[in-house]
N, C-alpha and C positions, 0 to 999 in steps of 0.2 A: 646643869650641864646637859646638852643634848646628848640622844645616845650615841653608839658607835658608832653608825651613820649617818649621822651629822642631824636627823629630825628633834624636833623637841619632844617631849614626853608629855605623857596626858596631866602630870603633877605638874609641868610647866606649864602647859598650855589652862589649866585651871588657875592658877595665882593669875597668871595674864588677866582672865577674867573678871577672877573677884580682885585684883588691887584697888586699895582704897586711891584711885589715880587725883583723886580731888585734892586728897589731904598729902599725897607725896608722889607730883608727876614725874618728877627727877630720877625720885629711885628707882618707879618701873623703866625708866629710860636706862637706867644701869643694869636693872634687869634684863630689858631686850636684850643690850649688850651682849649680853653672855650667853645667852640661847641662839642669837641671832646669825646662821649659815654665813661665813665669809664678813662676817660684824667690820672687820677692816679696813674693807674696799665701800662696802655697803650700807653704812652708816654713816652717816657726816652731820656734823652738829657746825652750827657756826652764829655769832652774834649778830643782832639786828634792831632793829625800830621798828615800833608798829605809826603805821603811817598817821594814824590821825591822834591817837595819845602820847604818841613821841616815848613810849616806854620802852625799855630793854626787852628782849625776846632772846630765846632759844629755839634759833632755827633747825630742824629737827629734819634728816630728809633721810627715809628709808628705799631703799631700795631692794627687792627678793632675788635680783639676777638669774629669777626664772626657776629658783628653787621650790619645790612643792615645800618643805618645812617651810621654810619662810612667809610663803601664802598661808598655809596653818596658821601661823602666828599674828600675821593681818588680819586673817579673819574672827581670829578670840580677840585680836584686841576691838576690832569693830560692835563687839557687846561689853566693853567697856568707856566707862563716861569718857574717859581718857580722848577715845575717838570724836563724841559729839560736843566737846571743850577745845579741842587744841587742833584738828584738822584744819586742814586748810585747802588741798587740791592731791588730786592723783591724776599720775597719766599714764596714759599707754604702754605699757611695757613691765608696771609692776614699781612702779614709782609713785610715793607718797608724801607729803607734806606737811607737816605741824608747828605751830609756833607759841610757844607758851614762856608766859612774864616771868620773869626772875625774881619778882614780887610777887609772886601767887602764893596766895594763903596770907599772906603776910601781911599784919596788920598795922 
């Protein structure tokens, strides 16, 4: 839980880090959740196809709405694999993209 001012704490911002995001990218997505300023309005998940393996995805779109914690949180997760596995595009404004299979890990 973020502190009383809505930042996340350095004990969050450290799990963001070390999550094992390979072996459970879902959960750290539950995780953001809850840390994540305005999680509400600024997180949206929604289903999809990857265009050329035709597989399920979990489209993943974060938004910081300009919040510094939020950027915090972006930027711990960009030292985890999580980031160089599942991204996909950012834009202008604090907007980001990920998309990861429903079958991951899954053998």
């Amino acid at each position: 839980m973020p502190d009383r001012d809505g930042y996340p704490t350095d004990d969050e911002l450290r799990k963001i880090k070390e999550w094992d995001s390979l072996e459970d990218p879902f959960g750290l997505i539950d995780f953001l959740e809850g840390v994540w300023y305005w999680s509400d309005c600024c997180i949206h998940e929604e289903e999809g196809e990857d265009e050329f393996s035709k597989k399920r995805l979990l489209k993943l779109h974060l938004s910081t709405g300009g919040w510094s914690g939020n950027e915090q949180i972006i930027g711990t997760l960009q030292s985890n694999f999580f980031w160089s596995f599942f991204w996909v595009s950012s834009r202008r404004g604090g907007h980001y993209e990920f998309e990861i299979p429903f079958d991951w890990g899954k053998k």
